[in-house]
N, C-alpha and C positions, 0 to 999 in steps of 0.2 A: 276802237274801230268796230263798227258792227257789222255782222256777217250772220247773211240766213241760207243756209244750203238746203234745197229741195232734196227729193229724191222720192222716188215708189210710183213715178210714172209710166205710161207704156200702155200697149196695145190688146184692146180686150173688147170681146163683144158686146153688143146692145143686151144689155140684162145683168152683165157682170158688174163688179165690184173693184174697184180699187181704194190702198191707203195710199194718201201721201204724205210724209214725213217732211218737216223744216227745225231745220237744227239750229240753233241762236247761238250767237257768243258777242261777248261786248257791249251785252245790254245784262241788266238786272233784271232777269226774265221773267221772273216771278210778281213783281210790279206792273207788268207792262201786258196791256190790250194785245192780240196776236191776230191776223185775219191772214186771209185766202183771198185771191183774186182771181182772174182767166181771163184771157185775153184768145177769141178767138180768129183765124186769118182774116183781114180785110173790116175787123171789128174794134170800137173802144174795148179798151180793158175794162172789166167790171165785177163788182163785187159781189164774192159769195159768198163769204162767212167771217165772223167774228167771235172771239172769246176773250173777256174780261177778265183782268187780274184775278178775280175771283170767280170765275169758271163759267160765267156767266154766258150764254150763246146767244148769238144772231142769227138769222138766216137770211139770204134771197128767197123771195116767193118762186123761184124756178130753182130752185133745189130742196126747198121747205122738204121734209120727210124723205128725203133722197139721201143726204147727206149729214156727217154728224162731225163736229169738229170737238176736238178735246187737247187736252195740254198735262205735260209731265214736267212739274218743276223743278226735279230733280234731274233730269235729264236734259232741257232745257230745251224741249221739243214742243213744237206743235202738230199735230195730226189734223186730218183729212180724210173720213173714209164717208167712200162714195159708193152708192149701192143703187141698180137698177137705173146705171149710166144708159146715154138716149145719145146717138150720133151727134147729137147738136150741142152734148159735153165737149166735144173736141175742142181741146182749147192748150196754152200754154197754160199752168196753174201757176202762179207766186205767192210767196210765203211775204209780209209785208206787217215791221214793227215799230215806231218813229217813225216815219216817214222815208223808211230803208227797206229796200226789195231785196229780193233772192235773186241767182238767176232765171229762175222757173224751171219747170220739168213739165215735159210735154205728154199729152194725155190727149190717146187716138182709138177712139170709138167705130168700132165697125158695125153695120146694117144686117 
């Protein structure tokens, strides 16, 4: 059974920085593409990042240089750090591996 638990969201100013942590079990984590989504109120959910079995990154052009996503295979995490967040980050973030979500962790950008 695969299970991705978020965590490291919450409320922080326009300029600040958040990590957010997804923790895997039940996949071979080290094999496997890892990404990042958000979904924000009354929006598609969409995509913001990507990293490749072998470490490789993606980005959306509306996080490009914002955002840096990285993976600990030992620990079987994927990261999320977001820096020089804009109120229009507000979003629910998910962690998403196989085609299996997290519940997300919520991420609230103040003006």
């Amino acid at each position: 059974q695969v299970t991705l638990v978020e965590s490291g969201g919450g409320l922080v100013q326009a300029g600040g920085s958040l990590r957010l942590s997804c923790a895997a079990s039940g996949i071979i984590f080290r094999t496997n593409a890892m990404a990042w989504y958000r979904q924000a109120p009354g929006k598609e959910r969409e995509w913001v990042a990507t990293i490749s079995s072998g470490g490789f990154a993606y980005y959306a052009d509306f996080v490009k240089d914002r955002v840096t996503i990285s993976r600990d295979n030992v620990k079987n995490t994927v990261y999320l750090q977001m820096n020089s967040l804009k109120p229009e980050d507000t979003a629910v973030y998910y962690c998403s591996a196989l085609d299996h979500w997290g519940q997300g962790t919520q991420v609230t950008v103040s003006s």
